[in-house]
C-alpha positions as CSV (number, residue, x, y, z in Angstrom):
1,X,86.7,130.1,98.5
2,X,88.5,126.7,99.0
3,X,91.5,126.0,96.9
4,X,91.3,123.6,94.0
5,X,93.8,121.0,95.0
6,X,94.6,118.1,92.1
7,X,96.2,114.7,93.4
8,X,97.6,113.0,90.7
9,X,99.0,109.3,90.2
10,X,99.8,107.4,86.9
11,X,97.0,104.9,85.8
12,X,99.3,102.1,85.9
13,X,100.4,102.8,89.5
14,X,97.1,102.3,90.8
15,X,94.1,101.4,88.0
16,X,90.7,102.2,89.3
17,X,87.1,101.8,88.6
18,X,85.8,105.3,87.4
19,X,82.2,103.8,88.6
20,X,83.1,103.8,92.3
21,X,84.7,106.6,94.6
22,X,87.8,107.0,93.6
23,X,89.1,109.0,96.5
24,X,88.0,106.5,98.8
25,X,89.5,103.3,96.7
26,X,92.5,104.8,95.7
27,X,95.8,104.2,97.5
28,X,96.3,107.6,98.3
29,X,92.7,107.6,100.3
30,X,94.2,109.3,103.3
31,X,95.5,112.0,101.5
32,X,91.7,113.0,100.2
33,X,90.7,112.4,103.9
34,X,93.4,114.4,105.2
35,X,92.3,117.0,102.8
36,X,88.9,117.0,103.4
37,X,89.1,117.7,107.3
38,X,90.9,120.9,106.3
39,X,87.6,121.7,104.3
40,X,88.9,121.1,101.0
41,X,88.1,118.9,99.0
42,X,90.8,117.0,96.3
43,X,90.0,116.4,93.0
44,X,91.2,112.8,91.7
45,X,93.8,113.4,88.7
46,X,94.1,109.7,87.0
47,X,97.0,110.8,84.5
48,X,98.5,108.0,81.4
49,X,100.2,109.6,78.5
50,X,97.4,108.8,76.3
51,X,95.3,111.3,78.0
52,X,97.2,114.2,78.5
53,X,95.2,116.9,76.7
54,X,91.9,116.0,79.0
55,X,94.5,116.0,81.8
56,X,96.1,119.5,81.2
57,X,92.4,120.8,80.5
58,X,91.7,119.7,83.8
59,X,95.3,120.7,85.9
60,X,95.0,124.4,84.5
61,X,91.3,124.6,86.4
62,X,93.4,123.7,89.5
63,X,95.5,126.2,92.2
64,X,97.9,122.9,93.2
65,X,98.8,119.5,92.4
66,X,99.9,117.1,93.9
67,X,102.0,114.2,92.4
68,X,103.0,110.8,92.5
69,X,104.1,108.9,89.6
70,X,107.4,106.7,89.0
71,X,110.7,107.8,87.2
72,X,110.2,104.3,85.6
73,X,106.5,102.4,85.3
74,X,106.0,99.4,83.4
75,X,107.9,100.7,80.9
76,X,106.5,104.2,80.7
77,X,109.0,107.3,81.4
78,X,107.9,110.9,83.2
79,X,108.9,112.8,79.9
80,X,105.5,113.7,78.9
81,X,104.4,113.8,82.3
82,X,107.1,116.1,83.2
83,X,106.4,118.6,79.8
84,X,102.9,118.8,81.4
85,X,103.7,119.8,84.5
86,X,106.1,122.5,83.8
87,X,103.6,123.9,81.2
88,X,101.0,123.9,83.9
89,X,103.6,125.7,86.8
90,X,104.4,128.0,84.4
91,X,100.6,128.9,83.5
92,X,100.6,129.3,87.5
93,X,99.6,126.2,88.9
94,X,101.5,125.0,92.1
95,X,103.1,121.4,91.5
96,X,104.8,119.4,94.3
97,X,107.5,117.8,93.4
98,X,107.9,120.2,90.6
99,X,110.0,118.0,87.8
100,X,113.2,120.6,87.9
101,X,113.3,119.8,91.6
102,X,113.0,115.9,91.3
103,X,116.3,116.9,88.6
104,X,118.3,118.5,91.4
105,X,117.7,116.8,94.4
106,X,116.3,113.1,93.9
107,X,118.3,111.7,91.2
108,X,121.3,109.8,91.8
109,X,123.3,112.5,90.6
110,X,122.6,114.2,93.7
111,X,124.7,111.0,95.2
112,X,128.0,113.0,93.4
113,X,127.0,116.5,93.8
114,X,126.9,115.9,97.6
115,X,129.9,114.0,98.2
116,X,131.2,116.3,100.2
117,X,128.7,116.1,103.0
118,X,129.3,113.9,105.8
119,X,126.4,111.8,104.7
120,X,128.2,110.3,101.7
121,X,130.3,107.3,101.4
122,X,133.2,107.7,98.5
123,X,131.0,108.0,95.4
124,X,132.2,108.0,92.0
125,X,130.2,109.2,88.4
126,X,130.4,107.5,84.9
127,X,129.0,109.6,82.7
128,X,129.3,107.3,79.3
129,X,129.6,103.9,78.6
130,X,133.1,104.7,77.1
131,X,134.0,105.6,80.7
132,X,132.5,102.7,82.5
133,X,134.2,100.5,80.6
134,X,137.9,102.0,80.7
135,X,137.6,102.8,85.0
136,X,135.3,100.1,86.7
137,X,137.8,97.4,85.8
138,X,140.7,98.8,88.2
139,X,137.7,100.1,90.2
140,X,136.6,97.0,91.3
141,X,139.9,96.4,92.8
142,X,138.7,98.3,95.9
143,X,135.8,96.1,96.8
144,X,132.3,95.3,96.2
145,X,131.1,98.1,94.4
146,X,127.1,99.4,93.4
147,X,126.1,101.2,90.5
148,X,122.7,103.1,90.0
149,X,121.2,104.3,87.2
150,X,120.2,107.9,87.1
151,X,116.3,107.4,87.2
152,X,114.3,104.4,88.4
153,X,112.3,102.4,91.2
154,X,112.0,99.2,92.7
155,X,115.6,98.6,92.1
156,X,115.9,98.8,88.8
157,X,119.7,99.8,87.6
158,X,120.9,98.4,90.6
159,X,123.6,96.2,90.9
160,X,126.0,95.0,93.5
161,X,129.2,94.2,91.5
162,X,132.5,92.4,92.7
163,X,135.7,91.0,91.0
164,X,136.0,87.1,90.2
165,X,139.5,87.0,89.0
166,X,140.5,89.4,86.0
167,X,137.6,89.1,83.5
168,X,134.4,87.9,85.4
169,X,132.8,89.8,88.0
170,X,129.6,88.8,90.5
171,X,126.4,90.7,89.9
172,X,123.6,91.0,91.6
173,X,120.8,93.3,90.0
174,X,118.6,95.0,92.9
175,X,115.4,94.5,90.9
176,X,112.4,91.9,92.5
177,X,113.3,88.1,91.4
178,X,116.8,88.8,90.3
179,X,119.5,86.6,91.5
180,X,123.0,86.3,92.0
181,X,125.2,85.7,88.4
182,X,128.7,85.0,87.4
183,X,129.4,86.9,84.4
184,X,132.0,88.5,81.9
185,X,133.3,92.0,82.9
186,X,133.0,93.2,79.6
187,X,129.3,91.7,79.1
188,X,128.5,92.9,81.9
189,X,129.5,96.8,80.7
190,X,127.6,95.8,77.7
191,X,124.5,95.4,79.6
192,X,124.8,98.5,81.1
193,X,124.5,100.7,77.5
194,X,121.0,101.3,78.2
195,X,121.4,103.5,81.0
196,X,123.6,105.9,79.1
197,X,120.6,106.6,76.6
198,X,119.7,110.2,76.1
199,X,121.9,111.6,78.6
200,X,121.7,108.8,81.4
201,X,124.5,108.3,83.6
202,X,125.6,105.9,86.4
203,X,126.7,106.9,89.9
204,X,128.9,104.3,92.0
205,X,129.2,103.6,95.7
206,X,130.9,101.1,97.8
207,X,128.4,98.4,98.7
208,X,128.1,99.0,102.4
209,X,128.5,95.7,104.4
210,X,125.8,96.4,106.9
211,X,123.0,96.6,104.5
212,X,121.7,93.3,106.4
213,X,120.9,95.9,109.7
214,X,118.0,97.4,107.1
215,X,117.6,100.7,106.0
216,X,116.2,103.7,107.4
217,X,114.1,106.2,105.6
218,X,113.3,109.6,106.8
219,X,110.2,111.3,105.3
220,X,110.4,115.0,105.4
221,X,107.7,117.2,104.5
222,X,109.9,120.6,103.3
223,X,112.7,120.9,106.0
224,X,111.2,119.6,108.4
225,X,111.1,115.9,109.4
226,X,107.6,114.2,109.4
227,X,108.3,110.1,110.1
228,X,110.2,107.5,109.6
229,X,110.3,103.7,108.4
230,X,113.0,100.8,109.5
231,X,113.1,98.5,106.5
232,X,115.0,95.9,105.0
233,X,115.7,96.3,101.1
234,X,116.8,92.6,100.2
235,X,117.9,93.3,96.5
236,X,121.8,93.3,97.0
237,X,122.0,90.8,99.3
238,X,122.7,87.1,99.0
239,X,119.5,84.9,99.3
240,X,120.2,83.5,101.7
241,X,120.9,86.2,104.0
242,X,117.9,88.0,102.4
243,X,115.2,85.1,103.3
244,X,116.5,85.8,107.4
245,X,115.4,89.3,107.7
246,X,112.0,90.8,108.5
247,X,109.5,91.4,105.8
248,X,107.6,94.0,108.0
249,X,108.1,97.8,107.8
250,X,106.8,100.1,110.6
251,X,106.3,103.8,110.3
252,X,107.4,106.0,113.5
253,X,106.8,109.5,114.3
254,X,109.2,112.1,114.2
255,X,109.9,111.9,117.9
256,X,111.1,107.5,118.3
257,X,113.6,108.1,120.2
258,X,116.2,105.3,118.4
259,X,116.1,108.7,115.2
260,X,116.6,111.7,117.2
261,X,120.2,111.8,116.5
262,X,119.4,111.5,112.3
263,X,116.5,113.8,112.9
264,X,119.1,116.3,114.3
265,X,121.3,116.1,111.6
266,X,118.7,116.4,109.0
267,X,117.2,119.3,110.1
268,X,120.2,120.8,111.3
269,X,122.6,120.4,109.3
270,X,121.9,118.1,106.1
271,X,118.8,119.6,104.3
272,X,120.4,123.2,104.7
273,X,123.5,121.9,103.3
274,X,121.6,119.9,100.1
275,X,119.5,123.2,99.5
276,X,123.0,125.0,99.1
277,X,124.1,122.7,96.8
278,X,121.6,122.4,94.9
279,X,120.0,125.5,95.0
280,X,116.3,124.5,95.9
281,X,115.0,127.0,98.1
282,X,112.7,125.7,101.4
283,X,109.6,126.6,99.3
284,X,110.5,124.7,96.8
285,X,111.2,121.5,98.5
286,X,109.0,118.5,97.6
287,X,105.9,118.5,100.4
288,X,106.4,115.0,101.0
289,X,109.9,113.2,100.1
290,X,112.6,111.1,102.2
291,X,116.2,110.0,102.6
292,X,117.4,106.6,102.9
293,X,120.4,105.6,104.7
294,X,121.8,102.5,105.9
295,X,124.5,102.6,108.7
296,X,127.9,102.6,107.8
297,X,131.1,100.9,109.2
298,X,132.3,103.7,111.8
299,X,128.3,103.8,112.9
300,X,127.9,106.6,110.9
301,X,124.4,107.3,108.8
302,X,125.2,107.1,104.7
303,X,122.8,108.4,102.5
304,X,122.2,106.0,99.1
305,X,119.1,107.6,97.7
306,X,116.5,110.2,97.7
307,X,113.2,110.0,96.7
308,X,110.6,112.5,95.7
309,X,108.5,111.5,92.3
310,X,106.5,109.1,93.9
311,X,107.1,108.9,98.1
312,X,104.5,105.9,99.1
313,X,104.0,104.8,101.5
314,X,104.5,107.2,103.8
315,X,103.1,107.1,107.6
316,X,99.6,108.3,107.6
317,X,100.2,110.5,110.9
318,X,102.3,112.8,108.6
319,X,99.4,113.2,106.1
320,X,97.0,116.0,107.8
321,X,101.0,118.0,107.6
322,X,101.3,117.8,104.2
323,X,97.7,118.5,103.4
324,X,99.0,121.5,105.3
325,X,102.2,122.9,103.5
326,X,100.1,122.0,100.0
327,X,97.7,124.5,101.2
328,X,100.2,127.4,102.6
329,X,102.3,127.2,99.4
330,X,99.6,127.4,97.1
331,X,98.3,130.5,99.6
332,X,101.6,132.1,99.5
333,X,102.2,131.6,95.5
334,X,101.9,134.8,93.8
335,X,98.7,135.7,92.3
């Protein structure tokens, strides 16, 4: 018998007509197609947090699941989400990413806990309003600086932020639409209290001057890498140095020849070394999640963020893969 594989995306993310096929009007289409030439076939899983006891009544009829849904979505959090999941793994159900994964290895935090690997630029934590407002001020003395919020998308808790004279300070918030501001220092910490909610945090980096050459994101399914994507993330940057660069992103496979070195090193070196650190075992990686780095000044490769709630969109060729490892964990799960 076929595995009973769930693939499950937040109603807000991508609203569909219950009338019509959903797995073929869905953005995640190719997944169900990938799926079905493997013989199975995968059951739509349309979750919002007004719904979730149909939705657990449906996830505990399931072997898998499969998830994508955003740390942050118009306004809507994982945290009921994230209770369902882990009451579904532990009744036995196989979730990728599982939420205690996302918690080790795709927040920023995991910015601080890897410092140490030569993937990171100097990165720095404020872990309380308190403390972000006693340290960023001398801080700021050593350049443009960014600050991320633990959890988010599209930008969100972003912000490049340099020193205009003792108490004002440029901002530039990452999020779509935002521009460039001249604002107090201490306003600007103000703004920031909201982060620090329940726990929150905000992890610092030097803003890395060749953020203009793009970004490169490297999918991985598990260890092993599956694609990549040569983009160009305008948020941070001026606009008018924003409104030069392309506006087109291209997947490649895992063999382009410009990523062989960063495949190397991932595969090699860096995903062994994250796993140590954070004590996520190869099984456990997400089935689908990437890396982003931009180059930095010595042409070395420096990691800003990791991804794994909600990876799309990721090259289609790596689909029929991760169809794959969805169905040899949930063949290998115990039980």
């Amino acid at each position: 018998m076929s595995p009973r594989v769930g693939i499950l995306w937040r109603a807000e993310w991508d609203p569909v007509d219950p009338s019509e096929p959903i797995a073929e009007r869905c953005r995640l289409h190719g997944m169900f197609s990938a799926f079905a030439a493997l013989g199975v076939e995968a059951e739509p899983v349309v979750y919002a947090d007004d719904d979730v006891d149909a939705v657990r009544t449906l996830l505990v009829q399931l072997d898998g699941v499969l998830v994508w849904a955003n740390p942050i979505e118009q306004g809507l959090d994982r945290d009921r989400l994230d209770a369902l999941l882990r009451e579904v793994g532990d009744q036995g159900v196989w979730v990728s990413a599982h939420p205690d994964v996302i918690l080790r290895m795709a927040t920023k935090q995991v910015l601080v806990d890897t410092a140490r690997m030569s993937w990171s630029a100097e990165t720095y934590l404020y872990d309380s309003l308190d403390r972000l407002r006693a340290e960023l001020p001398e801080r700021l003395g050593r350049g443009p600086l960014v600050l991320k919020q633990h959890r988010g998308m599209g930008g969100e808790g972003v912000w490049k932020v340099e020193l205009q004279g003792a108490e004002l300070v440029h901002v530039q918030h990452a999020a779509s639409g935002s521009r460039p501001e001249i604002v107090g220092l201490a306003d600007f910490v103000g703004s920031c209290e909201p982060y620090f909610a329940d726990g929150g945090l905000m992890v610092e980096q030097p803003f890395q001057p060749r953020l203009d050459e793009g970004m490169i994101r490297v999918y991985l399914s598990h260890d092993r890498v599956v694609g990549f994507a040569h983009q160009y993330p305008r948020g941070l940057l001026e606009p008018e140095v924003a409104a030069r660069l392309p506006t087109a992103k291209a997947f490649e496979l895992p063999s382009a020849g410009d990523y062989q070195a960063l495949r190397e090193r991932m595969e090699q070196e860096w995903v062994g070394e994250l796993q140590r650190i954070v004590g996520v075992d190869r099984d456990s990686l997400p089935v689908i999640w990437d890396a982003d780095f931009v180059v930095g000044e010595n042409d070395d490769y420096v990691l800003i963020e990791i991804n794994a709630s909600s990876t799309f969109a990721f090259p289609e060729h790596a689909m029929p893969t991760v169809a794959e490892a969805v169905l040899a964990r949930i063949a290998a799960a115990p039980g």
